[in-house]
Backbone as ProteinMPNN parsed JSONL, in Angstrom:
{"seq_chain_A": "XXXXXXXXXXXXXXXXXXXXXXXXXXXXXXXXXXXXXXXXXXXXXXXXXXXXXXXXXXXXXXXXXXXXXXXXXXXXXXXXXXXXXXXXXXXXXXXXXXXXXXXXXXXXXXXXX", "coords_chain_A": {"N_chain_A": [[8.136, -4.862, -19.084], [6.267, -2.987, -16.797], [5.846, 0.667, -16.142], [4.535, 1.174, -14.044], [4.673, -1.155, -12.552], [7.794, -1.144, -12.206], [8.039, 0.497, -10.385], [6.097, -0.024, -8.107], [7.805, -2.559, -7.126], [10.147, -0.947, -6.139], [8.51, 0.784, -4.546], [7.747, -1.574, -2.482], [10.188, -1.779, -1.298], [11.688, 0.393, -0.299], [9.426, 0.484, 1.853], [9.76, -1.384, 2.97], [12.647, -0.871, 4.283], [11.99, 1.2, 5.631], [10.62, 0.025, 7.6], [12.378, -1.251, 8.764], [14.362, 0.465, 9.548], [12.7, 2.06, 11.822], [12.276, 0.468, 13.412], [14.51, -0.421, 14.145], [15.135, 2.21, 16.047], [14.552, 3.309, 19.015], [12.161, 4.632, 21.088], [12.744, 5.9, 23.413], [14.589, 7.115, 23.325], [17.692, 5.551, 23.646], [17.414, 3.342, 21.522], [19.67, 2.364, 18.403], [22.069, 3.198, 19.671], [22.423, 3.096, 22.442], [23.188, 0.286, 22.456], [25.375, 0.014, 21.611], [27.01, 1.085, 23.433], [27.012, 3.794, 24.121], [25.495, 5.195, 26.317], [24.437, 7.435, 27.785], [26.684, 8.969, 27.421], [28.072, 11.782, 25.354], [29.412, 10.688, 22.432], [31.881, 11.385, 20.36], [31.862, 11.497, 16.869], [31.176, 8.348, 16.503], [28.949, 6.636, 17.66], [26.827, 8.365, 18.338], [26.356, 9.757, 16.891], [24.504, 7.904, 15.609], [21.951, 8.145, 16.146], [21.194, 10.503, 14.768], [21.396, 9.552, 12.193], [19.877, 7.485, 12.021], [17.52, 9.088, 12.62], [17.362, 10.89, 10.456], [17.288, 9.146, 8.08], [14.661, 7.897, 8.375], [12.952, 10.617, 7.959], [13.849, 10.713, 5.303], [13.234, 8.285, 3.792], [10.493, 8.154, 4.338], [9.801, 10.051, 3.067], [10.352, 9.477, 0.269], [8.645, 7.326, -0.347], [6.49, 8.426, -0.387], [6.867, 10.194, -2.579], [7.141, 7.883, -4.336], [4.852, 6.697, -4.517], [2.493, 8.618, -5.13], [4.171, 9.37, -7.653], [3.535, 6.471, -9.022], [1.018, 6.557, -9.166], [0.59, 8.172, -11.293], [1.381, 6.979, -13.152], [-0.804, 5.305, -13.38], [-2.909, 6.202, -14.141], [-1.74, 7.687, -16.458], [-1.89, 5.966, -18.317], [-2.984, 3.817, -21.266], [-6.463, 3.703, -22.246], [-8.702, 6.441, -21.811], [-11.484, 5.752, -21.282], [-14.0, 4.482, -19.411], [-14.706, 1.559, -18.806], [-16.403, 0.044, -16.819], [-19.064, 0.789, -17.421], [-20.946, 0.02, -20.064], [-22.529, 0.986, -23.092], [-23.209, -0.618, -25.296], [-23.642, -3.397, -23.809], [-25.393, -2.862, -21.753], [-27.866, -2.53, -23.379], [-28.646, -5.302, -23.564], [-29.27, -7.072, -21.695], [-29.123, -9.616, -19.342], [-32.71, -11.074, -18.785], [-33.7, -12.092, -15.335], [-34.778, -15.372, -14.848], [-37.8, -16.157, -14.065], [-39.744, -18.067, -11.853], [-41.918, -20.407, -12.097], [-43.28, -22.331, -10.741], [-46.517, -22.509, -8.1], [-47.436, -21.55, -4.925], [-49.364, -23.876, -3.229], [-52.496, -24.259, -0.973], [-51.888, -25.99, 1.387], [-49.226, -25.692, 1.471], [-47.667, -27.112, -0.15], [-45.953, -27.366, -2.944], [-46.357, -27.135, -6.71], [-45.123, -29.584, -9.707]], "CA_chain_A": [[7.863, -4.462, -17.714], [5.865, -1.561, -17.385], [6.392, 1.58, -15.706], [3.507, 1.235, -12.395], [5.597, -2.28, -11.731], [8.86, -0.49, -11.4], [7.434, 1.444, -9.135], [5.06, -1.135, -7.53], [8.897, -3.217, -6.587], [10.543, 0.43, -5.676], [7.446, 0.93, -2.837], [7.92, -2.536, -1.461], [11.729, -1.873, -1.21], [11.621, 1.47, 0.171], [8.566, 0.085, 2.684], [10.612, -2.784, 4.075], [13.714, -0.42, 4.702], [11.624, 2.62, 6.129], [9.844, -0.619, 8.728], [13.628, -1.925, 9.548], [14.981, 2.005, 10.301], [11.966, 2.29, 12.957], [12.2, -1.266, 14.057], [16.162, -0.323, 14.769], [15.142, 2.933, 16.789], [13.987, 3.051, 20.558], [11.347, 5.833, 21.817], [13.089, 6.733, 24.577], [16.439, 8.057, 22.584], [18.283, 4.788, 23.564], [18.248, 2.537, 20.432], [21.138, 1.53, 18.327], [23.289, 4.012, 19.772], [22.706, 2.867, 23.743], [23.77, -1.184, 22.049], [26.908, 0.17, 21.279], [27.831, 1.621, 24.449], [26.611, 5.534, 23.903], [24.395, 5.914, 26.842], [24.175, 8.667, 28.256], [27.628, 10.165, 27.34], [28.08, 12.355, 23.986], [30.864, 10.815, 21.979], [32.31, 12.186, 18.958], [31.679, 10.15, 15.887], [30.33, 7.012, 16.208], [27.578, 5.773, 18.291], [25.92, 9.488, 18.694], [25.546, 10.21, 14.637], [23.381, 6.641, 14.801], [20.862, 8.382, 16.003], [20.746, 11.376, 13.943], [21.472, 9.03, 11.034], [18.214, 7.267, 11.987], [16.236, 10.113, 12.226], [17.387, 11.46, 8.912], [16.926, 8.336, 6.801], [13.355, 8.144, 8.611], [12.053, 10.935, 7.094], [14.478, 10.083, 3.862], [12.692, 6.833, 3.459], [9.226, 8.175, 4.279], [9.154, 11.095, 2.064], [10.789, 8.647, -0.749], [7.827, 6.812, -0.079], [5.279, 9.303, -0.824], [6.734, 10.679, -4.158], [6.857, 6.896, -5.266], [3.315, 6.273, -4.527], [1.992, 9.461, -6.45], [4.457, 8.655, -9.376], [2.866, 5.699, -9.212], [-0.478, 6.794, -9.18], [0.299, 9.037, -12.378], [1.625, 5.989, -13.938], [-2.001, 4.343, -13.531], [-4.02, 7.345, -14.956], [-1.78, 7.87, -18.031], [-1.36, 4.736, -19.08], [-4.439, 3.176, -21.599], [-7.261, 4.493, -22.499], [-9.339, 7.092, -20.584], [-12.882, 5.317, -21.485], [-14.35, 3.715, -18.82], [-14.904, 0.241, -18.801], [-17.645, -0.108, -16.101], [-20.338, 0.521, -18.232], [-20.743, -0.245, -21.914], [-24.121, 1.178, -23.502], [-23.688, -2.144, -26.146], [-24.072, -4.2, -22.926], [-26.11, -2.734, -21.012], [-29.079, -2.978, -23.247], [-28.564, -6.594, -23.48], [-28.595, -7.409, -20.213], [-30.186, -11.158, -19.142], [-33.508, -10.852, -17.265], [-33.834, -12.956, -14.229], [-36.006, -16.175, -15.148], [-38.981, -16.429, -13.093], [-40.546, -19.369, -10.764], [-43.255, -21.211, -12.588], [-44.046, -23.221, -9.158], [-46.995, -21.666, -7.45], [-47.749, -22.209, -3.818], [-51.093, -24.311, -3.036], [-53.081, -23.68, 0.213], [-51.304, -26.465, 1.829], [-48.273, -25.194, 2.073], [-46.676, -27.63, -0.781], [-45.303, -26.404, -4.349], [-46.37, -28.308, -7.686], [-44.57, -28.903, -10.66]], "C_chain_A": [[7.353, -3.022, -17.743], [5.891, -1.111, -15.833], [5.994, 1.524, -13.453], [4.309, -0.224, -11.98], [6.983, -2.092, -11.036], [8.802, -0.009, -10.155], [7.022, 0.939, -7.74], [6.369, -1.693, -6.504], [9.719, -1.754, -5.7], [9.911, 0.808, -4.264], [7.995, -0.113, -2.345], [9.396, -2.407, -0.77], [11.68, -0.871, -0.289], [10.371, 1.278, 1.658], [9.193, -0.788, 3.645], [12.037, -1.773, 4.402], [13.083, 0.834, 5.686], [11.156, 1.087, 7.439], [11.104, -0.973, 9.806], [14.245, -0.249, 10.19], [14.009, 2.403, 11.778], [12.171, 1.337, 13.962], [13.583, -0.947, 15.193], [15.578, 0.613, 16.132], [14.415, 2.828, 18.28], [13.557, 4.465, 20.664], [11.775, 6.741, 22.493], [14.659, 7.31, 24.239], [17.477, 6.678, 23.12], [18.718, 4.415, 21.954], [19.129, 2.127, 20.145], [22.31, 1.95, 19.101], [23.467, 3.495, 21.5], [23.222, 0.865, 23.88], [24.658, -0.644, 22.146], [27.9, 0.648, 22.748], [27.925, 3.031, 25.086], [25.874, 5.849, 24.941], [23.867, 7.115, 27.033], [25.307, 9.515, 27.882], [27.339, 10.357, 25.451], [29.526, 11.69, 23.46], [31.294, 11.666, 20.585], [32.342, 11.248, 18.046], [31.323, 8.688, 15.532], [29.022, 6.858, 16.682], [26.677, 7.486, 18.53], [25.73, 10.024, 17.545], [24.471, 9.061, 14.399], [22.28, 7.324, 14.791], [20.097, 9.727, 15.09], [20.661, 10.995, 12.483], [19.982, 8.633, 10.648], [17.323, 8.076, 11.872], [16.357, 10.796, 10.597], [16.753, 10.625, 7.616], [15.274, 7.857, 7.335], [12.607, 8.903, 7.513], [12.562, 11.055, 5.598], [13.357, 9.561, 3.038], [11.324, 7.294, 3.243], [8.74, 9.202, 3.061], [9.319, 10.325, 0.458], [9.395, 7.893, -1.04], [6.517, 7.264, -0.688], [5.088, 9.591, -1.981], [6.338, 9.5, -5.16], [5.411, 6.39, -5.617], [2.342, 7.405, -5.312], [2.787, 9.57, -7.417], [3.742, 7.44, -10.144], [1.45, 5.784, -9.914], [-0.401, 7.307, -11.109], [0.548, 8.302, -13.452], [-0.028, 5.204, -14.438], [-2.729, 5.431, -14.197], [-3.491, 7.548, -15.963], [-1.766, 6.696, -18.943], [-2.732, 3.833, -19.968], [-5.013, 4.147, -22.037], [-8.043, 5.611, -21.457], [-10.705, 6.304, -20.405], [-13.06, 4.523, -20.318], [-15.062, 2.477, -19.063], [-16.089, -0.504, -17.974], [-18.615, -0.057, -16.743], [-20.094, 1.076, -19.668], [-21.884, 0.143, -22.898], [-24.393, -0.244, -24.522], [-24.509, -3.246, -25.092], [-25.002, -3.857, -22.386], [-27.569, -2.531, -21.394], [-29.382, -4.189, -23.687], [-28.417, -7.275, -22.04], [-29.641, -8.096, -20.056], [-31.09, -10.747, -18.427], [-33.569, -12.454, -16.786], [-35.036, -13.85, -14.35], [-36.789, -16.094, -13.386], [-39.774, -17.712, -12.919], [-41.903, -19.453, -12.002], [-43.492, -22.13, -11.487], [-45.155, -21.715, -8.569], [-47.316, -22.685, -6.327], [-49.14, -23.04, -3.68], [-51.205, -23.568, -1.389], [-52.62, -24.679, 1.246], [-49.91, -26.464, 2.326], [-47.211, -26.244, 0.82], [-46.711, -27.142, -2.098], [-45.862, -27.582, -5.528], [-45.794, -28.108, -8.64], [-44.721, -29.089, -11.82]], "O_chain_A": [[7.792, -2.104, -18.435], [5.929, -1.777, -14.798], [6.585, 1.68, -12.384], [4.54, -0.258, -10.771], [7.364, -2.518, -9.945], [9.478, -0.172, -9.139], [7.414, 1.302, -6.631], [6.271, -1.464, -5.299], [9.719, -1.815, -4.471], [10.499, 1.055, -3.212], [8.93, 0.183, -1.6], [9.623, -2.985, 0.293], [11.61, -1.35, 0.843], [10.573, 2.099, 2.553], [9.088, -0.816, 4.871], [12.647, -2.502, 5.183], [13.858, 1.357, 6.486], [11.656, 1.446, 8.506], [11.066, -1.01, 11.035], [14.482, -0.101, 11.389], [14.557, 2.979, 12.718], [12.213, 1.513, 15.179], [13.695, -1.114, 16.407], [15.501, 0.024, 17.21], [13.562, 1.944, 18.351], [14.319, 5.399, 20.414], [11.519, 7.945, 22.457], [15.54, 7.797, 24.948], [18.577, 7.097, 22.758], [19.686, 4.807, 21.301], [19.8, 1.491, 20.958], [23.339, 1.284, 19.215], [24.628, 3.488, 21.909], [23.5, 0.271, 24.922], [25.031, -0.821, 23.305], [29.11, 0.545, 22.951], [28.554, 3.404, 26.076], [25.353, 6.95, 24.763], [22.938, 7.66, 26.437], [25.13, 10.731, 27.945], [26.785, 9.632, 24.625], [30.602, 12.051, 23.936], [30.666, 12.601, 20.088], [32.826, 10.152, 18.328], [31.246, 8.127, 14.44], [28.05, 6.988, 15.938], [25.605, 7.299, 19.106], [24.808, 10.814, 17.339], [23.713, 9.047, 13.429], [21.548, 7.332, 13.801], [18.905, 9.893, 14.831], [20.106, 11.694, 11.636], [19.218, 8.987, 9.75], [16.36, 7.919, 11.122], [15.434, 11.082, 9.836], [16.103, 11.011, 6.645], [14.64, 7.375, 6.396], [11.949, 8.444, 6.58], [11.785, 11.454, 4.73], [12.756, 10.035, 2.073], [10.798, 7.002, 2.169], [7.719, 9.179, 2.373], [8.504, 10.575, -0.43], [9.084, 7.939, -2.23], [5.703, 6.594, -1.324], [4.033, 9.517, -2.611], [5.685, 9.596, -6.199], [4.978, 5.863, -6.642], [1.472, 6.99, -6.077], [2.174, 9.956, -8.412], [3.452, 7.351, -11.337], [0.989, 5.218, -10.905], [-1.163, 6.875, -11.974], [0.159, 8.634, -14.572], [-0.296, 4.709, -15.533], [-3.234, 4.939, -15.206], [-4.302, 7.697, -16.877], [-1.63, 6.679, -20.166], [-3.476, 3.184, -19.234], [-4.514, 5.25, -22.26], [-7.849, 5.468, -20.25], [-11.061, 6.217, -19.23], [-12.135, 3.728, -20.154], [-16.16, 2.568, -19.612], [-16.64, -1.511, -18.42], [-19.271, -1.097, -16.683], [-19.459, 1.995, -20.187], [-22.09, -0.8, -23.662], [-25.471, -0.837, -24.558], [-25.582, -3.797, -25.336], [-25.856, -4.74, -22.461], [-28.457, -2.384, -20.554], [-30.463, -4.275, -24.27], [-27.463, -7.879, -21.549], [-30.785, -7.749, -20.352], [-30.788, -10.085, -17.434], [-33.522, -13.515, -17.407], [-36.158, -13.421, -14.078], [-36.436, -16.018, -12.209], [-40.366, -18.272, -13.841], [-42.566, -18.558, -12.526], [-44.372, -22.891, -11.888], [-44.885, -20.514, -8.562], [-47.447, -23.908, -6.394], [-50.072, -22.487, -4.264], [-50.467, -22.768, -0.813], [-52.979, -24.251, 2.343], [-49.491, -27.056, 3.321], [-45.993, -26.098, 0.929], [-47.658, -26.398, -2.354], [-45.795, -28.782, -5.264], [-45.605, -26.94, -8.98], [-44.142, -28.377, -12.64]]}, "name": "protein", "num_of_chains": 1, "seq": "XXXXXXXXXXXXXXXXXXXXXXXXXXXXXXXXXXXXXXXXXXXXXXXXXXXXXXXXXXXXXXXXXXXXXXXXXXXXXXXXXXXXXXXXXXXXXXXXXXXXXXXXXXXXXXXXX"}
């Protein structure tokens, strides 16, 4: 298993938990914390840390997110050779030409063969 797959499973993981932490939260400062019973009053310890919980593991999740995707990245550039593969000078002066039509048109408008 190589290194950019770790990684690769790590993003998706970290992607699906950063979509469910937003998913949970509500715009208008409700969310989980106005389910529970928190509306409008401040309590002490439960339902009024959800939402600072949420906001924390927000940008947790998102910044987690970021480093994995340029670890990632650095995984794909060291890994192999550097040579590019797109073009090959062996190949490229072997390269098929495009057969050409032996039909020519007549003045009729039909082709012979």
């Amino acid at each position: 298993m190589s290194a950019f797959s770790i990684f690769l499973g790590l993003i998706v993981i970290v992607a699906f938990l950063l979509i469910v932490v937003i998913m949970v939260q509500n715009p208008k400062g409700g969310g989980l914390s106005s389910s529970f019973g928190g509306g409008g009053t401040q309590q002490m310890g439960g339902v009024k840390k959800t939402g600072d919980f949420l906001d924390k593991s927000t940008w947790f999740l998102a910044t987690a997110l970021i480093i994995l995707i340029l670890a990632s990245n650095l995984t794909i550039s060291s890994g192999g050779t550097t040579e590019s593969k797109a073009y090959d000078e062996d190949e490229a002066t072997e390269m098929p030409v495009a057969p050409t039509s032996t039909t020519e048109p007549t003045t009729n408008g039909s082709t012979t063969e």
